[in-house]
N, C-alpha and C positions, 0 to 999 in steps of 0.2 A: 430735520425731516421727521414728521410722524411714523409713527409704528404701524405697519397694515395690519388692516383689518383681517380674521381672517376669509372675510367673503373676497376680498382681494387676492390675497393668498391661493385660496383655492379657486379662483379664476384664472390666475396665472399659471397655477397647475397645470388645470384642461388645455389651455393654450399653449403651453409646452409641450405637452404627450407626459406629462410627471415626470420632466425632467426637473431636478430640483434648480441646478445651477441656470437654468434658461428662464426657470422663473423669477429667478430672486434677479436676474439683469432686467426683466421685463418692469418689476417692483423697483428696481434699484437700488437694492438693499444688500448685505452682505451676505454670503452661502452662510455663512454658521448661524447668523441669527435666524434667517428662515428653518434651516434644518431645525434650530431649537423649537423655531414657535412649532413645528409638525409634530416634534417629540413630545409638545406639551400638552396635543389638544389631539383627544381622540378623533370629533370630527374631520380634523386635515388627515390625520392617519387614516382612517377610513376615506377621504375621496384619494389621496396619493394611491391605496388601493387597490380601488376598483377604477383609478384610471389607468394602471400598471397592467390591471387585467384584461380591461379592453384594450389595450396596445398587444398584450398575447394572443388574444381574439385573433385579431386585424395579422398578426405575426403567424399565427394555425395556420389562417384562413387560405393565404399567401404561399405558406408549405404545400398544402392541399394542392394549392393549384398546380404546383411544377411537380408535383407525382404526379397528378392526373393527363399533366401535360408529357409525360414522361420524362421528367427531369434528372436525370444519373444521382448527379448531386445530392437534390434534395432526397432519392430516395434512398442513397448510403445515410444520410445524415438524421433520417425519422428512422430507421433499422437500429443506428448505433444508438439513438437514446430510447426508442422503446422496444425495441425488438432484445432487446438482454437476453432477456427470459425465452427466446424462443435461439438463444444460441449466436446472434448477430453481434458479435461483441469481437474489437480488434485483439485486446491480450486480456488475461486472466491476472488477479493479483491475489496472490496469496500472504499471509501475513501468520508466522509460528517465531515464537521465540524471538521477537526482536528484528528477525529476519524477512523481508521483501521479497518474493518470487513473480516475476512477470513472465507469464505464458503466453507466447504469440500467435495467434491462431485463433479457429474459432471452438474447437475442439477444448471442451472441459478436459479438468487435471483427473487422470486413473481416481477412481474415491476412493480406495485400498488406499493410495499411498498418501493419498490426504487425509485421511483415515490416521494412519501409522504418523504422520507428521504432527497433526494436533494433539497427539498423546505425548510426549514432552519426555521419551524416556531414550532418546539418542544424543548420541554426542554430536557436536560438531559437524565432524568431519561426514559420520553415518548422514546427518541430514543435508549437508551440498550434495551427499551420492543420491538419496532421494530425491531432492529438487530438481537435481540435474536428470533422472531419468523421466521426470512430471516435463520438462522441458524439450527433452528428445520426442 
């Protein structure tokens, strides 16, 4: 069987939504050799792209609409990925010395004591007493 072209290739793309494995059943061809020819050729890298992107489009646009519709769901689920920054976040992770802190809540860690914990001059045992009061 001939090698596809890549105008093939990137036809099968858009008729997949850049699913890779959809395309290469569409071509008939094997996942890993189309994944290479993608890898090798800017221009498939660039439509794979900007077809990915307009599938986030179409994916936004969809979002929007179940907030606007007042969707629960949807609007826990645009709060926890862009809402951080204004504090909408389920736990906190904190990372000193090798050690993992996950705070549940929406409530930032005291900064004193994440302060005192990034300075690296306690033992052990002193730093679970801190975590565990970041935690209470």
């Amino acid at each position: 069987m001939p090698a596809s072209t890549e105008d093939e290739i990137e036809e099968a793309l858009r008729a997949s939504g850049g699913f890779i494995s959809r395309a290469d059943r569409r071509l008939g061809k094997d996942h890993s050799a189309i994944s290479k020819r993608i890898k090798k050729s800017e221009r498939l890298q660039q439509a794979l792209y900007e077809i990915r992107e307009f599938q986030l489009d179409i994916a936004e646009d969809q979002l929007m609409k179940l907030i606007s519709e007042g969707s629960l769901g949807a609007v826990c689920f645009y709060l926890k990925c862009l809402g951080q920054s204004r504090g909408y976040i389920e736990k906190k992770q904190i990372s000193f010395a090798g050690i993992q802190i996950c705070i549940s809540g929406q409530a930032a860690p005291d900064q004193q004591i994440a302060h005192d914990l990034s300075q690296g001059d306690y033992t052990i045992e002193e730093e679970e007493e801190l975590a565990a009061q970041i935690a209470d």
